[in-house]
N, C-alpha and C positions, 0 to 999 in steps of 0.2 A: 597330504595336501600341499604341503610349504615344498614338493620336492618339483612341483611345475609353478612355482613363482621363481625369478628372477630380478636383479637387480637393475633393469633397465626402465632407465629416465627419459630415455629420449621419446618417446611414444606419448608421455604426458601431455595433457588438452586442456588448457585453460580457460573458461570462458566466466566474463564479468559482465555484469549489469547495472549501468549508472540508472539513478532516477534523483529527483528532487522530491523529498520527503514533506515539504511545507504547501508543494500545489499539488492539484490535482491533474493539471496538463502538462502539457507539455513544456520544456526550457524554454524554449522559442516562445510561447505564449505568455510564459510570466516573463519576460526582460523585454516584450511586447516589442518583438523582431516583427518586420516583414514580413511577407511570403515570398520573397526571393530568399530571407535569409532561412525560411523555415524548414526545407527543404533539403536544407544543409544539415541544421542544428537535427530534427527531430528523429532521422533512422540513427540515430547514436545516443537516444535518451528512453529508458524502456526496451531495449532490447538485447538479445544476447549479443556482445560482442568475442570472437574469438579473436585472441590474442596470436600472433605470430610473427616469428622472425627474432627469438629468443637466442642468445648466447649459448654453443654448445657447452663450454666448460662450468656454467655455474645460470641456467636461466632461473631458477627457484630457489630462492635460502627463508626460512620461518627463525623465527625468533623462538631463543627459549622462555619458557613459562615457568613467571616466580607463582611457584602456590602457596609459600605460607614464608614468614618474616618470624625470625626468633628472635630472644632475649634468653639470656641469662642471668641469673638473679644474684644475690650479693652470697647466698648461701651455697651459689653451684646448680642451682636446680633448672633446665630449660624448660621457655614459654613456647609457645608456638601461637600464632595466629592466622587465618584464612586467608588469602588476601582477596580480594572484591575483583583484582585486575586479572585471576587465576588464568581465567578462559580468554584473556585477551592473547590475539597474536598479532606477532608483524608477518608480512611478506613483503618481502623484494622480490620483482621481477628485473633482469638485467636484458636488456634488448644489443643488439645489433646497432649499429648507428645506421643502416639501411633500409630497418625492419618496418615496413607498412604501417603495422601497427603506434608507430611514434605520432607518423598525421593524426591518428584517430582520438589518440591522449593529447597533443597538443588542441584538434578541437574542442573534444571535453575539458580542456587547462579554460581553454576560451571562454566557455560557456560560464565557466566559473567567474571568469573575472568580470565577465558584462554581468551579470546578475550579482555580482559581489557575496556569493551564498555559496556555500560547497553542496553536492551530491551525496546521494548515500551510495557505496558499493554492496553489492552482492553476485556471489560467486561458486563455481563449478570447478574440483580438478579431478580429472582422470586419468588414474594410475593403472594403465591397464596390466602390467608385467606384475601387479599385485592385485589385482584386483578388487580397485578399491576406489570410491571413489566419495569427494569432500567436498561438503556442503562448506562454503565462507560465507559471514553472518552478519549484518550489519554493519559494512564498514567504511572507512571512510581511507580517500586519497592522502596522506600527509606531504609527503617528499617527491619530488618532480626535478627533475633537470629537462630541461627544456633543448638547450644546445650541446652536443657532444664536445667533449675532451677531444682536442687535436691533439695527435703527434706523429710517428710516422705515420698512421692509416687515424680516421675517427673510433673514439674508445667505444666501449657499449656504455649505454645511459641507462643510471639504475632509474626506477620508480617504486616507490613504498606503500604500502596498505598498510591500516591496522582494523581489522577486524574484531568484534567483540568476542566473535565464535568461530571455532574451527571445527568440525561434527564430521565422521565417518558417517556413510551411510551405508544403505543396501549393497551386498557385494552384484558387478555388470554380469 
């Protein structure tokens, strides 16, 4: 079976879903927008967004998982403990500084800031050169750059997740 999987990343498909976990409408409804501005705000709150225009050299890096914190005791003998954070992970996506996708996060950035409340994320990745594809669990936005690093050319701008859960699922 492992002898038709390959190591290829590029084929990877990411797709995230903001919502606001304290209402039951829409963003636009609870920051009690408009209808001029609703129409802006609400195809980006509740539905699949797929992410594109990722950094070839590095668009995905996860954080490693502490699962257990130890001690040693005065006699030599090691503790170990579970830790509660196990299944949490980070993701960083690293964008392009041209990627479509940056509008779609700076309006989600927005949404946040007019309602003064963050979003919850949940998420899709598909690995298809493994055949594998990953449920991301409740998570939430942390880290944002908003404006690219100038130097010769604009740098890519990361963005951060930290999700409670990261789950394989069903192989495609």
């Amino acid at each position: 079976m492992s002898a038709n999987k390959t190591i290829t990343a590029i084929n990877t498909k990411l797709t995230l879903i903001a919502s606001n976990p304290w209402v039951n409408n829409t963003a636009a409804d609870a920051v009690g927008l408009g209808s001029t501005a609703t129409g802006f705000v609400s195809p980006l709150v509740g539905v699949p967004l797929s992410l594109e225009g990722m950094t070839s050299d590095n668009p995905f890096s996860f954080s490693q998982q502490n699962m257990v914190e130890t001690q040693t005791s005065m006699e030599g003998n090691l503790y170990g403990g579970y830790l509660a954070t196990a299944q949490t992970v980070e993701l960083t996506i690293t964008f392009i500084a041209a990627s479509d996708s940056l509008a779609t996060l700076q309006s989600l950035a927005k949404i946040m800031q007019v309602q003064r409340e963050t979003m919850k994320f949940n998420g899709t990745m598909i690995v298809p050169s493994q055949g594998k594809t990953f449920a991301l669990n409740n998570g939430y936005w942390i880290d944002w750059q908003s404006i690219p690093t100038h130097a010769k050319i604009l740098q890519p701008v990361p963005c951060k997740f930290r999700f409670e859960s990261v789950d394989e699922t069903l192989e495609m």
